[in-house]
GUSETI-247592 format. One record per residue (C-alpha): x, y, z; residue in one letter; residue number from 1. Coordinates in pm, 1 decimal, padded with zeros to 6 digits, always signed. Layout:
<pts>
<pt><c1>X</c1><c2>Y</c2><c3>Z</c3><code>a</code><pos>NUM</pos></pt>
...
</pts>
This chain:
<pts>
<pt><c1>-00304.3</c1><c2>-00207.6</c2><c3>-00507.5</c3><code>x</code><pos>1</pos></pt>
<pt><c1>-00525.9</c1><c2>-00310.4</c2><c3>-00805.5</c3><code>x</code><pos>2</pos></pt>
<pt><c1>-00788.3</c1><c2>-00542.0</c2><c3>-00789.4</c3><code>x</code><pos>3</pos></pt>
<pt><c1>-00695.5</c1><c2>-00697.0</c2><c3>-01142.1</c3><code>x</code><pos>4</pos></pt>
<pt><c1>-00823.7</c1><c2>-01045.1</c2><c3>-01226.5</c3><code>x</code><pos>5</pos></pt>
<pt><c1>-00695.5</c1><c2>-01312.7</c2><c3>-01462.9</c3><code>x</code><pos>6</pos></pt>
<pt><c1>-00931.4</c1><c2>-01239.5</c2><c3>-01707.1</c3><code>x</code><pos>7</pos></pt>
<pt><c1>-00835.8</c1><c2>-00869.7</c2><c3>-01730.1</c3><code>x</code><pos>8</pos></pt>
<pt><c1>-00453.9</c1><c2>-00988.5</c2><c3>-01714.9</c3><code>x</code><pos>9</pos></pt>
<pt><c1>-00509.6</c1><c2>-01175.8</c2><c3>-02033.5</c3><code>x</code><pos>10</pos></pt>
<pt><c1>-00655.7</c1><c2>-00922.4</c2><c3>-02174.9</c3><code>x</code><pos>11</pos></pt>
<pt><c1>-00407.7</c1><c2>-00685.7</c2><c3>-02092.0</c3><code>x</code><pos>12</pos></pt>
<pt><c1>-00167.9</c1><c2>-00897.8</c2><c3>-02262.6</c3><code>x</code><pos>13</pos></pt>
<pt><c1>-00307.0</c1><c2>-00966.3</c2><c3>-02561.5</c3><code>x</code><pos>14</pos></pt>
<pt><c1>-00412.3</c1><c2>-00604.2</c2><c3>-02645.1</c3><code>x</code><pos>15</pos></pt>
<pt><c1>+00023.1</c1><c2>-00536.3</c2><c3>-02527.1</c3><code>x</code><pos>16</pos></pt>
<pt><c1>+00109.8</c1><c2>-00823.4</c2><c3>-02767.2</c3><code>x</code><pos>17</pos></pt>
<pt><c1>-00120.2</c1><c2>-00663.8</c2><c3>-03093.1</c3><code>x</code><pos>18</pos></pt>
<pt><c1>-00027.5</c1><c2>-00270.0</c2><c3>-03043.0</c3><code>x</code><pos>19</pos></pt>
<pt><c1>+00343.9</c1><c2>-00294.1</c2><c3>-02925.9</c3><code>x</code><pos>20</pos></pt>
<pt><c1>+00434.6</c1><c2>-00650.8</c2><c3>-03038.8</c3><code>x</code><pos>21</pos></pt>
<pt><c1>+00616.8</c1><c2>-00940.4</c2><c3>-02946.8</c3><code>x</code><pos>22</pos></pt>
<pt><c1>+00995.2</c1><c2>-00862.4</c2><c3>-03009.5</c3><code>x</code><pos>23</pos></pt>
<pt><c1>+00932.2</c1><c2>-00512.5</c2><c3>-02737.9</c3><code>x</code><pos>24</pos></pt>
<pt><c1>+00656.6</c1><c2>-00641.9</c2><c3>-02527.5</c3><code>x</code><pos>25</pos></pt>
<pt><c1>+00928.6</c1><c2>-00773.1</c2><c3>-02283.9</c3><code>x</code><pos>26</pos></pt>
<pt><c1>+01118.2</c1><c2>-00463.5</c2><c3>-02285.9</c3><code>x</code><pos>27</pos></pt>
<pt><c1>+00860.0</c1><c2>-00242.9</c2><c3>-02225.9</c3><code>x</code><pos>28</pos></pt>
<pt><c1>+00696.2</c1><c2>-00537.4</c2><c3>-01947.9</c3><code>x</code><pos>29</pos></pt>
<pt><c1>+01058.4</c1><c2>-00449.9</c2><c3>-01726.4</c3><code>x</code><pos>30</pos></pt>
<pt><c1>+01030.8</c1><c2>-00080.5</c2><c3>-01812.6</c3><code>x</code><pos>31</pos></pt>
<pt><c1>+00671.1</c1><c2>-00028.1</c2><c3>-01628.7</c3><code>x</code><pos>32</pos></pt>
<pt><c1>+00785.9</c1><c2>-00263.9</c2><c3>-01391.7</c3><code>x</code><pos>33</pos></pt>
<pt><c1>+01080.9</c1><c2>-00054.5</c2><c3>-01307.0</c3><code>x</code><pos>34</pos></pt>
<pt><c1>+00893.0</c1><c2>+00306.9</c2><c3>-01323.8</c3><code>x</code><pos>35</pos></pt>
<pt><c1>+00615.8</c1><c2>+00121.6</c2><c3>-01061.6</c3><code>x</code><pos>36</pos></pt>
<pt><c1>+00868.8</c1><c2>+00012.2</c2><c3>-00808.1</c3><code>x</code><pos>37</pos></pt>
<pt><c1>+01028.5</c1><c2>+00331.1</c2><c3>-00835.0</c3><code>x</code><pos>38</pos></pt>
<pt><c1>+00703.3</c1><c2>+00512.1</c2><c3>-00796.2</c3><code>x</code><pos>39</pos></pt>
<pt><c1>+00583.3</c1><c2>+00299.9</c2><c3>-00530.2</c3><code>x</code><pos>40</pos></pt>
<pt><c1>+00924.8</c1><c2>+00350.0</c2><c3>-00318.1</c3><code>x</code><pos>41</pos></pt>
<pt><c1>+00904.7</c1><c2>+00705.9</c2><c3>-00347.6</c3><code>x</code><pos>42</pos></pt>
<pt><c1>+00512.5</c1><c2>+00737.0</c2><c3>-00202.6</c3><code>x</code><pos>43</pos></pt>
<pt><c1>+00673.4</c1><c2>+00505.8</c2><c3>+00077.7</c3><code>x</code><pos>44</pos></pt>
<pt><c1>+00916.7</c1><c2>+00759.0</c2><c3>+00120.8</c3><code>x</code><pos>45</pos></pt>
<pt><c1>+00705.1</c1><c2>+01067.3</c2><c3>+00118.8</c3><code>x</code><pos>46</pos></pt>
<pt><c1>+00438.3</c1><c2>+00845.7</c2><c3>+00357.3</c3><code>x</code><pos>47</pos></pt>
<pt><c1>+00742.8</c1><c2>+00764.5</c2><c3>+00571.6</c3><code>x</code><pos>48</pos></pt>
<pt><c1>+00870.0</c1><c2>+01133.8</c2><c3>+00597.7</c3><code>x</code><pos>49</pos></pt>
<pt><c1>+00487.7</c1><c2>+01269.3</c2><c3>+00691.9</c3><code>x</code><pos>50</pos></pt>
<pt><c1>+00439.7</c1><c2>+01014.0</c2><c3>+00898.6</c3><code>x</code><pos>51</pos></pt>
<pt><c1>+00801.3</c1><c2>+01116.1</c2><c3>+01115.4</c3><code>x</code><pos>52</pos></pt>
<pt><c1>+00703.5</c1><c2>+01482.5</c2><c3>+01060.5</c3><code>x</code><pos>53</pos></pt>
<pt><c1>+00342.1</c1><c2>+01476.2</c2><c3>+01256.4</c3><code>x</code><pos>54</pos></pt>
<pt><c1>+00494.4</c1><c2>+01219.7</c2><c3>+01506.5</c3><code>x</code><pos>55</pos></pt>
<pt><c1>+00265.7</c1><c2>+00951.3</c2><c3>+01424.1</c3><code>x</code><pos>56</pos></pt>
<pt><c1>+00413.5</c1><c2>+00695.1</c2><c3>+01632.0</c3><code>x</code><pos>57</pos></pt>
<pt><c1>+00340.9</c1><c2>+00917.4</c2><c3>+01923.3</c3><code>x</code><pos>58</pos></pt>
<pt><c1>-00000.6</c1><c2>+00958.7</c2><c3>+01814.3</c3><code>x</code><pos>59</pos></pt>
<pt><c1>-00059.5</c1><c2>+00559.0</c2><c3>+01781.8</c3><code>x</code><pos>60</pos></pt>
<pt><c1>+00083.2</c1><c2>+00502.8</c2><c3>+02130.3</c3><code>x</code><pos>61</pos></pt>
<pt><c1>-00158.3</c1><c2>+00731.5</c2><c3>+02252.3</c3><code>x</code><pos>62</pos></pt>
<pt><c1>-00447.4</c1><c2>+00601.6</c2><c3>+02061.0</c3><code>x</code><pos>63</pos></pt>
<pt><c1>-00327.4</c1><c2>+00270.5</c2><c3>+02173.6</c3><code>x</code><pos>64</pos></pt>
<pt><c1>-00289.0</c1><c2>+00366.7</c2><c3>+02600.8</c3><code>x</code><pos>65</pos></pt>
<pt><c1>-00659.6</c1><c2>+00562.3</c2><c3>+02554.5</c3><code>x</code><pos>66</pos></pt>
<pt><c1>-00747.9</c1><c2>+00251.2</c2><c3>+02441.2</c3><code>x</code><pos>67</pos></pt>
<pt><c1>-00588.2</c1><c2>+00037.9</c2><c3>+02706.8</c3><code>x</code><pos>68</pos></pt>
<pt><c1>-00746.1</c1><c2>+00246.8</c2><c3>+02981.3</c3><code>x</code><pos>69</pos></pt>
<pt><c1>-01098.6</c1><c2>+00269.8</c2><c3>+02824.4</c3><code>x</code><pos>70</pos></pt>
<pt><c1>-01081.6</c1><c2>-00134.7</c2><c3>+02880.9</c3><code>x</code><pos>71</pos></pt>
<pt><c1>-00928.4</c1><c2>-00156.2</c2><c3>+03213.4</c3><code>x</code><pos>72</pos></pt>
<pt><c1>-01196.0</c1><c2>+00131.4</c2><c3>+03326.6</c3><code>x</code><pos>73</pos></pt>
<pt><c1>-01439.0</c1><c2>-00069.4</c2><c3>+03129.3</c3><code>x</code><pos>74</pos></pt>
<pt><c1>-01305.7</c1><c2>-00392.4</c2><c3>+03370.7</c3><code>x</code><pos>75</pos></pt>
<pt><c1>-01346.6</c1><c2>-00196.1</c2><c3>+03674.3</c3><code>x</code><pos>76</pos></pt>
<pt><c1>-01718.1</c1><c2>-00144.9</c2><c3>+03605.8</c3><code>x</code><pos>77</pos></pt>
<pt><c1>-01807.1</c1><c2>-00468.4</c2><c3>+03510.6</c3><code>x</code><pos>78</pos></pt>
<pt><c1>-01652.8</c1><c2>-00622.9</c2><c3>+03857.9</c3><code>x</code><pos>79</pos></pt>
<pt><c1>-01835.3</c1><c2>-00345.8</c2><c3>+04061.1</c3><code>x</code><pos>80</pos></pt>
</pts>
């Protein structure tokens, strides 16, 4: 999701550890924590629901056989 390196990590924690402090840090640590896995199921959800909705699966198997056939027509002018 985020391209964050250790660097910036480290950073991130020491600038957590002077503005909210030691003794919440870890609270607060397992409250975004929480909030971001809840957030993240509920774009999965809404993906997943869209996704069922426009029939995407249908879609992909099509894109897939077009595919297929391109190849085996493909095949067929390469042996001729």
């Amino acid at each position: 999701m985020f391209q964050i390196g250790f660097l910036e990590l480290i950073l991130i924690l020491i600038i957590g550890l002077i503005v909210i402090g030691p003794e919440k840090l870890p609270d607060t640590y397992k409250f975004i924590l929480k909030n971001l896995k809840l957030l993240r199921n509920a774009f999965d959800d809404a993906k997943s629901e869209i996704e069922r909705n426009i029939g995407a699966d249908e879609i992909k198997q099509d894109i897939h056989n077009e595919i297929r056939l391109k190849e085996l027509e493909d095949n067929e002018k390469d042996s001729s």
